[in-house]
C-alpha positions as CSV (number, residue, x, y, z in Angstrom):
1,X,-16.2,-32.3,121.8
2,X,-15.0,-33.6,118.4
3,X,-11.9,-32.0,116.5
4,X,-13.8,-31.3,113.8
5,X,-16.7,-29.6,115.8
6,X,-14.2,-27.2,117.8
7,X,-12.7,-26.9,114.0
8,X,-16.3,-25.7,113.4
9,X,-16.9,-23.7,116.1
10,X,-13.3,-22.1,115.3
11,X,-14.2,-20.9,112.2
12,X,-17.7,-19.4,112.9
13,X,-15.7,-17.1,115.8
14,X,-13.5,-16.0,112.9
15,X,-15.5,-15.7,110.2
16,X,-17.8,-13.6,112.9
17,X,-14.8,-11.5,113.8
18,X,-13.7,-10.8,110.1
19,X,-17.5,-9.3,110.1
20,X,-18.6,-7.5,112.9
21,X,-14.7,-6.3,114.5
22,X,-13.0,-6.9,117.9
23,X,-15.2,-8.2,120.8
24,X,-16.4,-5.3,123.0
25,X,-19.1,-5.1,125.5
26,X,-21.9,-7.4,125.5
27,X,-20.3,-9.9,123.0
28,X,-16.9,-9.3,125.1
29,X,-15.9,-13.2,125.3
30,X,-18.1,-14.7,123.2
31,X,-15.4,-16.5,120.7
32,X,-14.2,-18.5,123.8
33,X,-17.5,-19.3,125.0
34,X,-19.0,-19.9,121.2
35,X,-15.3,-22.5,121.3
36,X,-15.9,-24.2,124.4
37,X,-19.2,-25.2,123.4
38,X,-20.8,-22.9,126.3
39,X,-22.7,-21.6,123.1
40,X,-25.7,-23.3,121.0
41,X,-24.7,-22.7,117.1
42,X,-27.1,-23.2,114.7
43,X,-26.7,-23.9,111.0
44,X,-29.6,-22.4,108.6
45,X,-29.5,-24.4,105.0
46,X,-31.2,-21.4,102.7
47,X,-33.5,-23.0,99.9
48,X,-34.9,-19.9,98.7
49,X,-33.3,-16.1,98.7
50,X,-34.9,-13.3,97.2
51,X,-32.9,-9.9,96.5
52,X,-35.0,-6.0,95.8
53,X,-33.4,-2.9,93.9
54,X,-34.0,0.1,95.3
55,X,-33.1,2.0,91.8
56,X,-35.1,4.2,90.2
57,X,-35.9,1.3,88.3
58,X,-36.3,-1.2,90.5
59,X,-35.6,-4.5,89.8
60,X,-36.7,-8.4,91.8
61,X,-34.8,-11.8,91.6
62,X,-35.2,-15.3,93.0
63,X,-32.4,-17.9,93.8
64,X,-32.9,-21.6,94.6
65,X,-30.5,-23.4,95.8
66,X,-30.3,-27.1,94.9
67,X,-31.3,-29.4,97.8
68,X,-28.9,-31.6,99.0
């Protein structure tokens, strides 16, 4: 494995710590599996995203994001 994949798969374990909290029964583990490349990870480039109010007014908007 590359330095800068492990770097990778480093920073997807954190950033899905920072979200979801400690590690605890099914996903117990799963940072050091996601790190050792025991894990697939796969990245999703968005080109559209679409966002709903739920105000009494409601309210619809569209993103695009520029294609690279």
């Amino acid at each position: 494995m590359l330095d800068s994949e492990r770097a990778e798969r480093e920073q997807a374990v954190a950033d899905f710590e920072r979200k979801y909290g400690p590690q605890e029964g099914a996903w117990y583990r799963l940072g050091e599996a996601v790190i050792a490349g025991d894990v697939r990870l796969y990245r999703v480039a968005p080109t559209v995203g679409f966002a709903f109010g739920k105000l009494p007014t409601s309210g619809q908007t569209r993103y695009t994001w520029p294609s690279r």
